[in-house]
Every structure is written in C-alpha cells, then in structure tokens.
C-alpha positions as CSV (number, residue, x, y, z in Angstrom):
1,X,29.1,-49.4,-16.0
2,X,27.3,-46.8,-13.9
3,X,29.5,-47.3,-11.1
4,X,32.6,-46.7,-13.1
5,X,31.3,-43.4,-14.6
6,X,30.4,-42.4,-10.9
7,X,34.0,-43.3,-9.7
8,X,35.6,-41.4,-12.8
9,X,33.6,-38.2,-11.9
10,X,33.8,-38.9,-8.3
11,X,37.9,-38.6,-9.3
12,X,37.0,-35.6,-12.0
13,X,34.9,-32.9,-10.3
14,X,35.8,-32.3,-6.4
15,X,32.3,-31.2,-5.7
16,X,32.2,-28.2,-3.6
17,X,30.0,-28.1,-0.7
18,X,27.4,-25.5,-2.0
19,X,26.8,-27.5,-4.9
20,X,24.2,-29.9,-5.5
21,X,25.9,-33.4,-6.2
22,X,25.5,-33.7,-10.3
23,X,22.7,-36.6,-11.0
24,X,25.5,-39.1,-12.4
25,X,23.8,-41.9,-13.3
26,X,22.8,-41.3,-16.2
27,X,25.9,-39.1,-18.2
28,X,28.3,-41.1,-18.8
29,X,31.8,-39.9,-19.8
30,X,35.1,-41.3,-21.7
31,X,38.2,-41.4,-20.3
32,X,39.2,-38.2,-21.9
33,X,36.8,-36.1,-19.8
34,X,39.1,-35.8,-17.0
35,X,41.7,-34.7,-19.2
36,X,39.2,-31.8,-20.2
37,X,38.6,-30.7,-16.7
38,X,42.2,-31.2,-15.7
39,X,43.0,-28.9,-19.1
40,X,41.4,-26.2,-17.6
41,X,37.9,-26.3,-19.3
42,X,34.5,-25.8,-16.9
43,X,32.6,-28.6,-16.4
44,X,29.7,-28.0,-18.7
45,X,32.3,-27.4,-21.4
46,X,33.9,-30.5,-20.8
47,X,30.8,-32.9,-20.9
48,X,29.6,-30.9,-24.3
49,X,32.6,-31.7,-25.8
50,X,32.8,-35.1,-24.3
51,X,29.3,-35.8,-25.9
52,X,30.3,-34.5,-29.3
53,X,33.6,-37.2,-28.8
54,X,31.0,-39.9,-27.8
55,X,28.6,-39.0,-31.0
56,X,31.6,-40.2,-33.1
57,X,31.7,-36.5,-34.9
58,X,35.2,-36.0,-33.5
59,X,37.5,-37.9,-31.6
60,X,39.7,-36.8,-29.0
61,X,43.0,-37.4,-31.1
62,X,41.5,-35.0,-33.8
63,X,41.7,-32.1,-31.3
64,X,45.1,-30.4,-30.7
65,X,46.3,-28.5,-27.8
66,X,45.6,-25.2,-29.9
67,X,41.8,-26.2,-30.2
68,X,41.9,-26.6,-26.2
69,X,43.6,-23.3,-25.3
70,X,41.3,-21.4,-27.9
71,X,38.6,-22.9,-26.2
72,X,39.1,-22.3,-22.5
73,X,39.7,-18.8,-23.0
74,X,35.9,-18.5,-23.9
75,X,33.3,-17.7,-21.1
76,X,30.9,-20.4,-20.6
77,X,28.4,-19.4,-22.9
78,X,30.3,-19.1,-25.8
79,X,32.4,-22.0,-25.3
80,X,28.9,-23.6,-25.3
81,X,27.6,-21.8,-28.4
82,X,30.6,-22.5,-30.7
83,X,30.6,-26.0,-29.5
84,X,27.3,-26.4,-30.3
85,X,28.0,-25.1,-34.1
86,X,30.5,-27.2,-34.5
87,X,28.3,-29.8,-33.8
88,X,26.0,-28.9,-36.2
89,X,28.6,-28.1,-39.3
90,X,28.5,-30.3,-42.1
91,X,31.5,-32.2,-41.3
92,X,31.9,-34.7,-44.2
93,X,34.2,-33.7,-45.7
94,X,36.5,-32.1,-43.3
95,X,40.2,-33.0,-42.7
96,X,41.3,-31.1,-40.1
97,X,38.6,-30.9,-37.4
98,X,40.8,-29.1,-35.4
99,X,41.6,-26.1,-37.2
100,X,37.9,-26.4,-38.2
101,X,36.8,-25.8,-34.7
102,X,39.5,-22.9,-34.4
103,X,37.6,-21.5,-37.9
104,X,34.3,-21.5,-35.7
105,X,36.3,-19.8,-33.0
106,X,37.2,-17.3,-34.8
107,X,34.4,-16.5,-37.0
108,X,32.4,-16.2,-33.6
109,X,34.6,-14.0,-32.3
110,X,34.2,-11.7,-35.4
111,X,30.6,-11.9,-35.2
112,X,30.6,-11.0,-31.3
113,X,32.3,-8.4,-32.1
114,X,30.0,-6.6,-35.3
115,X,27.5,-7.8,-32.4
116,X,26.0,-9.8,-35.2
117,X,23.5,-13.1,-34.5
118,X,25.8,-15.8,-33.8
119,X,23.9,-18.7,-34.7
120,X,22.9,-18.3,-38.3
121,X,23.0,-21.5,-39.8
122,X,22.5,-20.7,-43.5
123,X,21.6,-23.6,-45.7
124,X,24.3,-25.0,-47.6
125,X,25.5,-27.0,-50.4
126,X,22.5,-29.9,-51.6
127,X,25.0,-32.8,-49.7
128,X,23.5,-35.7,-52.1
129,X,24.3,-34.0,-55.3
130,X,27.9,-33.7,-53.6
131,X,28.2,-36.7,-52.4
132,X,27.1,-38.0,-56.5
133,X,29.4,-35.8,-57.9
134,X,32.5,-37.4,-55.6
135,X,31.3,-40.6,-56.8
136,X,31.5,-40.0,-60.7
137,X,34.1,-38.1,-60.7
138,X,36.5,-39.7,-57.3
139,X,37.8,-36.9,-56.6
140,X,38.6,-35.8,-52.9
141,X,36.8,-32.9,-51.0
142,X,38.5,-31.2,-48.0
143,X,36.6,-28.4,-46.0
144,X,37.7,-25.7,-44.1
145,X,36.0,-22.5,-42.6
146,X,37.8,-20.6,-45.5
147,X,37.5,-22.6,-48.3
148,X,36.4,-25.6,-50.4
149,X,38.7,-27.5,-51.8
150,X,37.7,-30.1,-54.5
151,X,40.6,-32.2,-55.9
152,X,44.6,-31.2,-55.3
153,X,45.8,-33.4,-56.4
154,X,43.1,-35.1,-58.5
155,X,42.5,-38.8,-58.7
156,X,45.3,-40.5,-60.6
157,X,43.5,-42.3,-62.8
158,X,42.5,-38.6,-64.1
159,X,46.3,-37.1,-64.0
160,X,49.1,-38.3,-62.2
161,X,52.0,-35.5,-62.4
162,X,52.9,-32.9,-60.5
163,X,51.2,-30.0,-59.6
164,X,50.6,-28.0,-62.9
165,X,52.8,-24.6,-63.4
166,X,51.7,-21.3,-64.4
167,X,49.3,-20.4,-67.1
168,X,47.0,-23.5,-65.5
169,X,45.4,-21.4,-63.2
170,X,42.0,-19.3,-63.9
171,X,40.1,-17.0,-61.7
172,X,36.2,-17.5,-61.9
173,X,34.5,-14.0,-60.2
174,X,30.7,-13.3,-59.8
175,X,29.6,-16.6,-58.4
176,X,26.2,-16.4,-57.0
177,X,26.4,-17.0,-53.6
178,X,24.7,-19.9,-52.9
179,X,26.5,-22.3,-55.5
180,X,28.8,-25.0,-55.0
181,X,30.9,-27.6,-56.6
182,X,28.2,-29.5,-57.7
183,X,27.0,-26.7,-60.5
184,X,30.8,-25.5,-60.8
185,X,32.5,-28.5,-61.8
186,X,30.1,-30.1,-64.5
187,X,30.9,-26.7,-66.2
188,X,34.5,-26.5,-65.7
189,X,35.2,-29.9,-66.9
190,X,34.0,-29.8,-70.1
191,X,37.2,-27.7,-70.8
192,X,39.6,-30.4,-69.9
193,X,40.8,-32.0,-66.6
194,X,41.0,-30.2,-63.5
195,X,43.8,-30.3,-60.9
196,X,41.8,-28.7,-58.5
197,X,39.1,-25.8,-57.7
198,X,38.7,-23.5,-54.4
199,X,36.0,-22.2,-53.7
200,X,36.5,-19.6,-51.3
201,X,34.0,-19.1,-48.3
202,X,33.0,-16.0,-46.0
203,X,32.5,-17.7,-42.6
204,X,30.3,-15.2,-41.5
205,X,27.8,-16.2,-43.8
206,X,28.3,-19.5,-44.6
207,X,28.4,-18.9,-48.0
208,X,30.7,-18.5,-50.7
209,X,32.9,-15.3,-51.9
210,X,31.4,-15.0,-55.0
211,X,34.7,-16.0,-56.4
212,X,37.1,-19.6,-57.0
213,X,40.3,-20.5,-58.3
214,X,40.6,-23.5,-60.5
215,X,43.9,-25.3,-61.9
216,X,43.6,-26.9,-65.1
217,X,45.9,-29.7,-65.8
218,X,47.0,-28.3,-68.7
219,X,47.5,-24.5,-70.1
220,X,45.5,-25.7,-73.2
221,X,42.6,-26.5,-70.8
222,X,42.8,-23.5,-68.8
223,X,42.7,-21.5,-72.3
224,X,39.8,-23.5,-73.3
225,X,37.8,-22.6,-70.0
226,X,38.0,-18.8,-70.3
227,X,36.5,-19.3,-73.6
228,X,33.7,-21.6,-73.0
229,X,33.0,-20.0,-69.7
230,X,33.8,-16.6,-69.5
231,X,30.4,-14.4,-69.6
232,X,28.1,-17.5,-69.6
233,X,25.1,-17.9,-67.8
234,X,25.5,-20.1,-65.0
235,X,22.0,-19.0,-63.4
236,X,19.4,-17.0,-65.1
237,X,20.8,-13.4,-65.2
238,X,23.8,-14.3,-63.7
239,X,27.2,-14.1,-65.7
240,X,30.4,-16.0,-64.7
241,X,33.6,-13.6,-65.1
242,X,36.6,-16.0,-66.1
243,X,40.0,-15.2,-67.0
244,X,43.7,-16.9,-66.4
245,X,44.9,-16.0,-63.3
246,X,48.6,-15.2,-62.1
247,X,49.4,-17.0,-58.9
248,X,52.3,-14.2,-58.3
249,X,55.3,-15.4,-56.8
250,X,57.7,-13.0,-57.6
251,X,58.7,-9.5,-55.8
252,X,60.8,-6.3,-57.5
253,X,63.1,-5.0,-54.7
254,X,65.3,-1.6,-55.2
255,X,67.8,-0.1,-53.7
256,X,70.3,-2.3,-53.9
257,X,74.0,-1.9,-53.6
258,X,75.3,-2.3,-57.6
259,X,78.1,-4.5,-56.4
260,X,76.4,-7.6,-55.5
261,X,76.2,-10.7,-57.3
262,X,73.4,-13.1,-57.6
263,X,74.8,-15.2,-55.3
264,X,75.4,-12.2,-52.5
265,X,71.8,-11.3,-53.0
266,X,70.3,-15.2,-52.7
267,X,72.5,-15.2,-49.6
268,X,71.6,-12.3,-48.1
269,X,67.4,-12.3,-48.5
270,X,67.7,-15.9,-47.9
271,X,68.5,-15.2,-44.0
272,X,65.6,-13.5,-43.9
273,X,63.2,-14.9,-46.0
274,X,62.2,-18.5,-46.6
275,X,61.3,-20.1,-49.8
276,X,63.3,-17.9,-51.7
277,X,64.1,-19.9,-54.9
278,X,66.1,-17.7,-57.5
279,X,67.4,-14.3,-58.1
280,X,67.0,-12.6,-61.4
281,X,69.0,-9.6,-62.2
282,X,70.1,-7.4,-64.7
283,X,73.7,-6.2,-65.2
284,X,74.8,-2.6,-66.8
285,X,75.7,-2.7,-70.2
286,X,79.2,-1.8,-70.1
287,X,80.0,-2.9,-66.8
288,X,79.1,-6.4,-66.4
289,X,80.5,-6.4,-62.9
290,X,77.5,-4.3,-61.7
291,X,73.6,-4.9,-61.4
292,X,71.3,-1.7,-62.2
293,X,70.2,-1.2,-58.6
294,X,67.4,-3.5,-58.4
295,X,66.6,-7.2,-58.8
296,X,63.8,-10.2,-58.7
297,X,62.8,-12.5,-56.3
298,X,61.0,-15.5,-57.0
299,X,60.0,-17.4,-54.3
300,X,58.3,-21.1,-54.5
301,X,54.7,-20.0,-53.9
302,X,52.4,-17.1,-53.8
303,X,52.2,-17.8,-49.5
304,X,55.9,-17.4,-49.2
305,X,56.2,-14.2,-51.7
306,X,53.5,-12.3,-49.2
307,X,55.6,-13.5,-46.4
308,X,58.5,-12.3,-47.5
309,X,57.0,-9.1,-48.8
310,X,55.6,-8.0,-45.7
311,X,58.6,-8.8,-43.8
312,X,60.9,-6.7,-46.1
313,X,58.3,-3.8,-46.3
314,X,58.0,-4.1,-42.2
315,X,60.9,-1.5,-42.0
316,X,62.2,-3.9,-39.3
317,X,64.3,-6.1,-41.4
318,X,67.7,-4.1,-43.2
319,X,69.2,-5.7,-46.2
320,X,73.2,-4.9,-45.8
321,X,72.4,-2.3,-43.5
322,X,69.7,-0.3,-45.7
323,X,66.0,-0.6,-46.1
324,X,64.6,-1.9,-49.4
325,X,61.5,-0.9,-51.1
326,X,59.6,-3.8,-52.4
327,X,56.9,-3.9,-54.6
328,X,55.2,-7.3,-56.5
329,X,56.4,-8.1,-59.6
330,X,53.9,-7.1,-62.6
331,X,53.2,-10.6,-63.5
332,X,54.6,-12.0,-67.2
333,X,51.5,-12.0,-69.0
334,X,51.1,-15.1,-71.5
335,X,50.4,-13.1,-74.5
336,X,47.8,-15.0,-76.8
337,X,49.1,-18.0,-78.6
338,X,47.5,-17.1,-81.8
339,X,48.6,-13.3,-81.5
340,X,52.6,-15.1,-81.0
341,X,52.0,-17.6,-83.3
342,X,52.2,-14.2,-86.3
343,X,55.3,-12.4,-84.6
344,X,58.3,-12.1,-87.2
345,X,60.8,-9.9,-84.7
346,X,63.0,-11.5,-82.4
347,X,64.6,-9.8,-79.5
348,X,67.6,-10.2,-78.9
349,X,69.9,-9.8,-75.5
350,X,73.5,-10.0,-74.1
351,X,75.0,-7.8,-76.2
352,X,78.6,-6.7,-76.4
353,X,79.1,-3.2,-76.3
354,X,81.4,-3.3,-79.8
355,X,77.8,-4.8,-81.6
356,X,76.8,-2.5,-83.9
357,X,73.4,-2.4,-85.8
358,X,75.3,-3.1,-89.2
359,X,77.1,-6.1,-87.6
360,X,73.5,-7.8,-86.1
361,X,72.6,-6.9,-89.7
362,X,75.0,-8.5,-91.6
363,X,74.4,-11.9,-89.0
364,X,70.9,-11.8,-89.4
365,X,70.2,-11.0,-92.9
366,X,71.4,-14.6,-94.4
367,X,68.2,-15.8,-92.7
368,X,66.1,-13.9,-95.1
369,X,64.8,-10.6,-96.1
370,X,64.9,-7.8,-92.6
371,X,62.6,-4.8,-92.4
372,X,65.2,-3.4,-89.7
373,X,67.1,-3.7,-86.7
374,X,67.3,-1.5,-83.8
375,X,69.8,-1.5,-81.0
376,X,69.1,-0.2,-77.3
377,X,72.0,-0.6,-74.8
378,X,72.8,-4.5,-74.4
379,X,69.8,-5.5,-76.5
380,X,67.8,-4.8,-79.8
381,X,64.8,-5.7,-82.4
382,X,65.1,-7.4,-85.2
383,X,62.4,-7.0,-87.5
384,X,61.9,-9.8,-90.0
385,X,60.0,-9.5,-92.9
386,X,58.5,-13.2,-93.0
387,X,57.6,-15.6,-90.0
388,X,59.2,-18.6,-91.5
389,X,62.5,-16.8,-91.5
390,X,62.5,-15.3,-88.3
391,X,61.9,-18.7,-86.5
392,X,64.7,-20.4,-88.3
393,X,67.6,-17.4,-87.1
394,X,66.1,-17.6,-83.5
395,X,66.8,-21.6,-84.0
396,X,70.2,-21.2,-85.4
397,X,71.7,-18.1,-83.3
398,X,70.3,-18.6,-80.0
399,X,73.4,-19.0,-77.8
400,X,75.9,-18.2,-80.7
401,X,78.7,-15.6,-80.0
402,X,78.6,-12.2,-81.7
403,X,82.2,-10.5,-80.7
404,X,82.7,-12.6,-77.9
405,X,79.5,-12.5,-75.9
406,X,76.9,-15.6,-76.2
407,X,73.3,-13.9,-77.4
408,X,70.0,-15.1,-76.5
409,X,67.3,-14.8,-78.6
410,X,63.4,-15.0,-77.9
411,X,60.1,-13.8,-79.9
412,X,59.7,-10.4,-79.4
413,X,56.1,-10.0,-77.8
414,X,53.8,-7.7,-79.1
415,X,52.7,-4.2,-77.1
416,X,50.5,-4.9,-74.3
417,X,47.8,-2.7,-74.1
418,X,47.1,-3.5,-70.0
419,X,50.9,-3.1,-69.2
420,X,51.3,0.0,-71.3
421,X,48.4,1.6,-68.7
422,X,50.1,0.1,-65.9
423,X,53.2,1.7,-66.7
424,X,51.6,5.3,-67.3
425,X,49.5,4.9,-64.4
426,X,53.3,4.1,-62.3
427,X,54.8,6.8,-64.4
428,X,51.5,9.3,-62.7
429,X,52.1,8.3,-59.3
430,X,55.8,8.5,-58.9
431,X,55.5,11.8,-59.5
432,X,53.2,12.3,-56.6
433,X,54.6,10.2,-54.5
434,X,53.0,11.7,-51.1
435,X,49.6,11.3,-52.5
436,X,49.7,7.6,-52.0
437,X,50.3,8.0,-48.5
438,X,47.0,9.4,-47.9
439,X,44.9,8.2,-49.9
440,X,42.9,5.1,-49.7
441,X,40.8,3.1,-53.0
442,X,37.8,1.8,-51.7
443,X,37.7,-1.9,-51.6
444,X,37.1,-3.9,-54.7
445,X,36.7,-7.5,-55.8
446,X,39.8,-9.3,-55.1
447,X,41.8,-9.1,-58.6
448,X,42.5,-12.1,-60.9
449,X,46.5,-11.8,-59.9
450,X,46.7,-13.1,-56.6
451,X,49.1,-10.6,-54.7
C-alpha cells in the first residue's frame, strides 16, 4: 500500500532539488490528488483537500471545476484556512457542497477585506433537536451559506401539488438571531401546512438575518399565521413581526410607442428578457387600436423580474430604439376577505364609448335597488344598495354585451389606505424628480414585498 502511495507521489510532485524529500510513508493519497496538483493547486492545498475527500465529508465528484478555480486563486494560507472551515461546517444537511465551499470562499473574502477575524465559528442550530424535528415532521433540509431551507416541496404525504401561488407566502421579521427551525416550525405549523420556510443567513456571522419567508400550502393557512403569530412572543421580550408577503413578479414599464400590440411588446422584451410570461395592457378609450403608453410585465418568478429589471434599467438595452423607464409594479394587495365579503359595488370595465350612465342604469337596476352609478372613461361604479343583489348582476352580466362591447365585471375593492399614501408619496416625488438622484434613505429592514 505504502509503496503505491510512494509511486503516485513519486509521479505527482517532481521534487525539486532544494527540497527536503516529503516523509511519504505515512500520507497516503487517493487517486484524485494528482488531479489536484495537475489542476494547478500547491501541494499542501492539494493533500488538505485530499484528506477532507478521504474523511468521507466530500467526495471528489461533489466538487466542480468552479470550486477548483475559486480555490487556486487563493494564496496558500487562505486556501488553507477556508478549507479548514469547510471542514468544520455543519454539513448535514447540505446539497450542494460545491457551491457551499464557493459560499465559504466568498464570505472569507468579505471578511479579509472588513479585515475582520476569519475563523469565527459561532455556535449554531442545537443539531439533535433538528435532526427530531426532520424525523416527526419528514421533511427535507437543504443548507447553503445564504440560507436555510426547510421543506420545498414538502413531503407528499403532507401535500402533494404544486407549488402554492400568491397570497401563500408570509414574511416573518425580528427573528432573534440565534433561532432556527427547530423553534420556528412548531409555531408556524399550528396555522396549517407548510410548503416551505427560508430562513435567511448572514455568512459573516453565522447566524440568521433576523428574518424568513414561509409558504403556506394554502392562503387560508397563510391568513391564519399572521394572526396567531404576528406580535407573539417567541422569546421573552422578543416579538415576531408577521404579515403576507408579495413575492413580486411583475414590472410597470413606460414610454412605449402607443401602436404596439400585446403581441409586439411580448416579442420585443422577450429578446431581451427571459421568463417573461404575459403582457398586460391597457388600451385608450376611444381608440382601441392604441395602448396608453405604458404596460405590465409579469414574469414567472420574483429572480427573473430583478433580472429583467436591471437589465432594462441598465440604459444598455433599447426597446424599439428608445430607452424605457421601469419601475416594480405596486403589488395587488389581497384586501381582507371579511372587509370583501360586505362590498355591494361592482366595477365594471370595457366599456363602449356610446354607454351612458342612464343606459348601465337601466341594465343594472332589474338586479335590485342602486344607490348610483358613475362612469369614468371605459369604466364605472356601480353602487348597489344590498350585497345579495350586487353578487347576483356580477353573476349574470359578466361577459354580456352592452352596445356591442363584452363587459367584465369584478367587486369593486374598497380604498386602500397604504396605496392611497403610496400614491401621494409618487405624486411628491415626481414633482421633484432631481431630488431622488441625490439623495440616499439609509438602509432598513428588507420590506415584506420582495422587490
């Protein structure tokens, strides 16, 4: 056995003549440690690594090229040191061991550079209440240097669908620092099943954010956890903050040429955007040929919406030869269930331009008693005076024809209170628009709406 390890080193490492010859009888090395040294990697790099293959942490195959490269652009030392952090990560519960050992990489050279101590090995999560709370409960753990990530899907004795849709989603902020899944999860349950929860993690610490997202596999459930957990205390003194959270997908852009149809506009941001999924847009009332200048993008996830925002707002990419101005999409708040569950106006939309008040009137009022009605451009209000009736025209005319347009007919919602700030607060800075070009907020917790 020794004589084969001396014969792969003897192959490996071309001693040079200064050097004293390295005592080999008692390393031994796998076969992959001449594909180390042949890699580029020094020697003492190469054996650490080879040992961590050989303590059965990590296995060559885990590793990528990327890991490799990353790692021989280190100097000696901190090749050594990351390697030897690696090595003492909790990795349990870790998929990808690669881009683990890129997370270490990186987070080193962050802390090189705020010349912070490198080694700080901060005491994590209690493993054996983690590894009971997998047990009960089967569901999967995957670690990364970013975040935890408990379930996703979930086991499929527990729910077997597909991913859940929005309104699922809550945001849980002021999580002491040192808390994990194991506290998290007993809490969270009781509200009804969970898709999944991340946990997001600083990896200069090595602890958590202070905040985690959770999907619920229903919107009930996800209602029910802001009540039972929003403002209780998880730890004495210490408050949870929960609330639904927006994964925010979709991006207003302007300046568009008013010709364009849908299908121009899905074309054209489609070349230079991926995941783009649908276009909404609005056409002028009397000139259905023409949008109003601006539309919606909704792309298939929140990644592919920053994506494509930054790329638009990069100034490098033109949109039929112009730049666009881009800005996300003020989310669709769910208004409260029992708020909608008392509204007695409908809206109404798709309007022809020969609808009159007295017309929508005369259609409407067969339904039962109306307050009023109120006409805007291609849309308008109409005010019932009891629920029961105002649920039974939305029923009946949604999708009829009123002189020669199909209408569509929703609840109306009620006044916001948020967006009606959000709007003033737009309304105050358009006016100013240099303002925003110097000045900077100071940093805050990352908001519920993702985006």
């Amino acid at each position: 056995h020794n004589k084969m390890a001396n014969q792969v080193n003897g192959n490996a490492v071309q001693l040079k003549e200064e050097e004293e010859p390295m005592d080999t009888s008692s390393v031994t090395h796998t076969e992959h440690y001449k594909t180390l040294i042949e890699a580029g990697l020094p020697q003492k790099v190469a054996e650490r690594l080879d040992e961590i293959f050989q303590t059965g942490l990590v296995a060559y195959v885990d590793l990528d090229e990327r890991a490799i490269d990353a790692l021989r652009e280190f100097n000696e030392e901190g090749a050594l040191s990351v390697l030897q952090q690696f090595k003492e990560s909790d990795l349990s519960h870790v998929q990808n061991k690669s881009a683990f050992l890129c997370g270490v990489m990186k987070t080193y050279r962050q802390r090189e550079k705020q010349g912070s101590k490198v080694q700080e090995s901060t005491k994590g999560p209690d493993e054996a209440k983690i590894k009971a709370l997998l047990e009960r409960t089967g569901y999967t753990l995957d670690v990364t240097t970013g975040q935890r990530k408990y379930g996703g899907p979930p086991p499929d004795t527990v729910y077997s669908g597909n991913q859940p849709g929005i309104g699922t989603e809550v945001f849980v902020g002021k999580i002491p620092r040192d808390l994990y899944e194991d506290e998290l999860v007993p809490l969270f349950e009781k509200a009804g099943p969970i898709w999944d929860l991340r946990l997001m993690m600083d990896p200069l610490s090595g602890q958590n954010r202070g905040y985690a997202f959770i999907t619920f596999c229903s919107k009930d459930a996800a209602q029910e956890a802001v009540k039972l957990c929003d403002n209780y205390e998880i730890r004495p003194g210490k408050h949870l903050g929960v609330c639904i959270s927006v994964a925010n997908n979709r991006l207003f852009v302007g300046s568009i040429p008013k010709n364009k149809t849908k299908e121009n506009i899905l074309e054209e941001f489609g070349k230079v955007t991926e995941g783009l999924v649908d276009v909404i847009l609005y056409h002028q009332p009397d000139d259905k040929k023409k949008n109003r200048g601006f539309c919606f993008l909704e792309y298939e996830d929140h990644k592919s919406a920053a994506q494509a925002r930054r790329r638009l707002m990069s100034g490098k990419v033109k949109v039929w030869g112009n730049v666009v101005t881009v800005e996300w999409a003020d989310p669709v708040e769910e208004p409260d269930p029992e708020v909608m569950a008392k509204v007695k106006v409908l809206f109404v939309r798709n309007l022809a331009t020969t609808v009159t008040e007295e017309i929508l009137e005369k259609s409407f009022s067969e339904f039962g008693k109306l307050e009023r009605v109120k006409k805007l451009k291609d849309y308008a209000f109409v005010h019932f005076e009891d629920r029961g009736a105002a649920v039974k025209a939305m029923n009946e005319m949604n999708g009829k024809e009123i002189e020669g347009e199909e209408i569509e007919i929703v609840l109306a919602k009620p006044p916001d209170k948020k967006r009606k700030e959000r709007q003033a607060a737009r309304q105050a800075s358009r006016s100013t628009a240099y303002e925003d070009y110097y000045y900077y907020p100071p940093p805050r917790m990352p908001p519920p709406i993702r985006g």
